[in-house]
C-alpha positions as a printed NumPy array, in Angstrom:
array([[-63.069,   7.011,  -3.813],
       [-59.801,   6.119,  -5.633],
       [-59.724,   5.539,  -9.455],
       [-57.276,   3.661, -11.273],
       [-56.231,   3.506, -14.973],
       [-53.328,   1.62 , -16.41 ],
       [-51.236,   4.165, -18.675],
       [-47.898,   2.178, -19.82 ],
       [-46.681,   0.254, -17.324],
       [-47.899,   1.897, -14.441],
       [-51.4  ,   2.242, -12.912],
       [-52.615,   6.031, -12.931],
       [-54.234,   6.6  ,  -9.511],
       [-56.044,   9.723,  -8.472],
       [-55.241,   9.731,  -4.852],
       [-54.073,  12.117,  -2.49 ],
       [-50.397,  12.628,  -3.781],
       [-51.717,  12.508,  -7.859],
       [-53.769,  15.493,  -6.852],
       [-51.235,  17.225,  -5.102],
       [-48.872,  16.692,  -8.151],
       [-51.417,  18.495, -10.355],
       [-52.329,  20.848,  -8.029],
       [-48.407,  22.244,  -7.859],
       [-47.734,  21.371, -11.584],
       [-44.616,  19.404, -11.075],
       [-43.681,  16.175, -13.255],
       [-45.035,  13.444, -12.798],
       [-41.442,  11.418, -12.272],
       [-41.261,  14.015,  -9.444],
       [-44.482,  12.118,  -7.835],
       [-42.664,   8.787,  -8.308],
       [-39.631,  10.133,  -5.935],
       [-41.62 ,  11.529,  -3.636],
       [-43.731,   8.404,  -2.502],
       [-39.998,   6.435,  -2.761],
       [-38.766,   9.021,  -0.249],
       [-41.907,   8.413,   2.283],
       [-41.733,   5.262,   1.973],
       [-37.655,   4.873,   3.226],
       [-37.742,   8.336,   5.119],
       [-41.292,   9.524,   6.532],
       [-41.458,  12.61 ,   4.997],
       [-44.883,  13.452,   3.498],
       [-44.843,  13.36 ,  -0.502],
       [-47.084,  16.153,  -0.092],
       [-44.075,  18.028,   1.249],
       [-41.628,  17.362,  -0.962],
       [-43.984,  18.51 ,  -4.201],
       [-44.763,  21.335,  -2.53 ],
       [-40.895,  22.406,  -2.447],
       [-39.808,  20.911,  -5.772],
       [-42.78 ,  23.321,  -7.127],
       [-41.758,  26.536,  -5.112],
       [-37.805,  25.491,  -6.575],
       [-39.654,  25.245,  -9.99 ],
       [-38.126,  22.046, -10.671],
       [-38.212,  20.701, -13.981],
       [-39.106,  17.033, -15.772],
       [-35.659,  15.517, -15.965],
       [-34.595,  16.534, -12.754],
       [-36.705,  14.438, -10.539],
       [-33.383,  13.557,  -8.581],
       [-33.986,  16.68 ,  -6.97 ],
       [-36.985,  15.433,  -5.262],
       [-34.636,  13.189,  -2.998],
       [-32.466,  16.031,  -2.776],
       [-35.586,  17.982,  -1.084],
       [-36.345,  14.827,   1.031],
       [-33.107,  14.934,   2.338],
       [-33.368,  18.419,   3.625],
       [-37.169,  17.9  ,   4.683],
       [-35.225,  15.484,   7.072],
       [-32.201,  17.056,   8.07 ],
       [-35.018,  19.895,   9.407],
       [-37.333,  17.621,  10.927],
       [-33.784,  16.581,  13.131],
       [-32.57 ,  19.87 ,  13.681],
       [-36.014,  20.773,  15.508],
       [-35.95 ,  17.599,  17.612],
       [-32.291,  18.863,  18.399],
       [-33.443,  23.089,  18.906],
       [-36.596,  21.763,  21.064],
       [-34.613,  19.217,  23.375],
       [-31.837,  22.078,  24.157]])
């Protein structure tokens, strides 16, 4: 079951990611990113929290989410390169 509250101009959902956000502690602007990033890359926002918290990112830096999508992908394409050599 998903629940949804409008806070400010965005409707609070607790879904899969929300929880994961408050599981790890990170900023919610961080969450925001990391659903951006799935969307346009594939990598899982559950991923990307996971390394913004073990970084131990901060609110105002939520740039660095796409930073840590960026090398969640450059990973993902190194393995397809290591496992087809």
């Amino acid at each position: 079951m998903v629940t949804a509250v409008v806070v400010g101009r965005r409707i609070a959902i607790a879904d899969r990611n929300s929880i994961i956000q408050g599981k790890y502690g990170v900023h919610d602007s961080f969450l925001f990113h990391s659903e951006q990033m799935t969307e346009s890359n594939g990598v899982r926002a559950q991923q990307i929290l996971a390394r913004v918290h073990e970084a131990g990112c901060v609110g105002g830096k939520a740039d660095m989410a796409i930073d840590v999508a960026m090398n969640l992908v450059d990973e993902r394409i190194s393995e397809k390169d290591g496992a087809q050599a």
